[in-house]
C-alpha positions as CSV (number, residue, x, y, z in Angstrom):
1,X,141.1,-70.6,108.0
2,X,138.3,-68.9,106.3
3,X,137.6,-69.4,102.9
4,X,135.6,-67.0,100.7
5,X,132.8,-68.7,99.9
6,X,131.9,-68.7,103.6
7,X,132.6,-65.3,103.6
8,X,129.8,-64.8,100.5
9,X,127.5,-67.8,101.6
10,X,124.6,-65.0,102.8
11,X,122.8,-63.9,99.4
12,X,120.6,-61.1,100.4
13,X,121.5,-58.1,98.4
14,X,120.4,-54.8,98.1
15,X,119.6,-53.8,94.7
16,X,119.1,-49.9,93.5
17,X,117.4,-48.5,90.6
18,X,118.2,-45.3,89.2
19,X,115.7,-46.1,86.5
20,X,112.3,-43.1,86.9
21,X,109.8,-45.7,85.5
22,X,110.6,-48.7,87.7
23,X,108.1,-49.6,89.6
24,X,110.7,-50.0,92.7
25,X,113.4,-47.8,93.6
26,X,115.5,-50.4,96.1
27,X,114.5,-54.1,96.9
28,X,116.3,-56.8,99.4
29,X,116.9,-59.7,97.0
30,X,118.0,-63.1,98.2
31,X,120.5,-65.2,95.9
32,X,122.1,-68.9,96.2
33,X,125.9,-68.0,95.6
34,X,128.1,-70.5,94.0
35,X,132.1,-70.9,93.5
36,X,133.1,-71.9,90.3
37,X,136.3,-72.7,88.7
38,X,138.1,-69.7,87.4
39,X,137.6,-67.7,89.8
40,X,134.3,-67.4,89.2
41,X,131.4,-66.7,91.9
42,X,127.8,-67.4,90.4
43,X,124.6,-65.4,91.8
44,X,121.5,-67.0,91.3
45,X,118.5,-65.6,92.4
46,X,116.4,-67.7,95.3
47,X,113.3,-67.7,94.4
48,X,110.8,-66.5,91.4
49,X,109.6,-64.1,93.6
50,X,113.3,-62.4,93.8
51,X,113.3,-62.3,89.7
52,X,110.3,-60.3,90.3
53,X,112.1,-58.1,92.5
54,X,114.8,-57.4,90.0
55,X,112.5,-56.7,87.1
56,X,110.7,-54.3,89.2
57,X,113.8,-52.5,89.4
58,X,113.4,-51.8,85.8
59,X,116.6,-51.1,83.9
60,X,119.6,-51.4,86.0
61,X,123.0,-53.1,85.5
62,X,122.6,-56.4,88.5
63,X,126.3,-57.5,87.9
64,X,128.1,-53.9,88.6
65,X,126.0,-54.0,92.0
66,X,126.9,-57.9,92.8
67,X,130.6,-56.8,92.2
68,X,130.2,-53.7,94.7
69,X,128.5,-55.9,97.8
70,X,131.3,-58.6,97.1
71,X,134.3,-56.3,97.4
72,X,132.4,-54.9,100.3
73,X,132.3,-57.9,102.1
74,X,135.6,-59.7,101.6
75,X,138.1,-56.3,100.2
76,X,139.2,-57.5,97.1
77,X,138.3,-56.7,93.8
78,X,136.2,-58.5,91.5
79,X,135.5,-58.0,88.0
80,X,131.9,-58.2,85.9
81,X,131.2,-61.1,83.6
82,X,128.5,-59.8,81.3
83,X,128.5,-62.7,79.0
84,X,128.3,-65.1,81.8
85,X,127.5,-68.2,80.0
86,X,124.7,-69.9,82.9
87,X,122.3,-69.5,85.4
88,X,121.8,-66.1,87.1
89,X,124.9,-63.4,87.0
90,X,128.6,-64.0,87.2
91,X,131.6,-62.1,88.9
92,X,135.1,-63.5,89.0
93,X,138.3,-62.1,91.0
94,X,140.8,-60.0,90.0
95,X,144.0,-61.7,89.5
96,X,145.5,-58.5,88.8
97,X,144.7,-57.1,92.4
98,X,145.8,-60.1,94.1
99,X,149.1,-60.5,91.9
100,X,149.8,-56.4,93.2
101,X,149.3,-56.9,97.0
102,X,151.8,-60.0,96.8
103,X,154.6,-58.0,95.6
């Protein structure tokens, strides 16, 4: 059986700016990804040199595009947690989606 940390264990992500003054349109950025309790998966960027890829970016929204290249890679839905409380970003399931395809 697979589980879905396995599933999210690669961390390289591909993050898009739609920001004119970024200095950095798109950049390849490599995070540690963690299972928490509730549900939770926490991205943590790798290395300092992939904070300075985000902040190149200049304004964009990390979380919306972690929960877009998680649902891509396992199909279910995942919500944004933009007052994760710790290190890096935070995205948790959606119960709701999984309650709906067991009925």
């Amino acid at each position: 059986m697979i589980k879905l940390t396995d599933i999210l264990k690669e961390g390289k992500v591909l993050l898009q700016s739609k920001d004119r003054d970024a200095d950095s349109l798109s950049e390849i950025t490599d995070f540690l990804i963690h299972g928490k309790l509730h549900n939770v998966f926490q991205f943590i960027p790798r290395k300092s040199a992939d904070l300075d890829k985000i902040d190149s970016l200049g304004e964009i929204n990390v979380t919306e595009q972690l929960v877009k290249y998680a649902e891509k890679k396992t199909k279910i839905k995942f919500l944004p947690l933009y007052d994760f409380k710790g290190a890096g970003y935070g995205i948790q399931i959606d119960i709701d989606f999984i309650v709906k395809k067991l009925k």
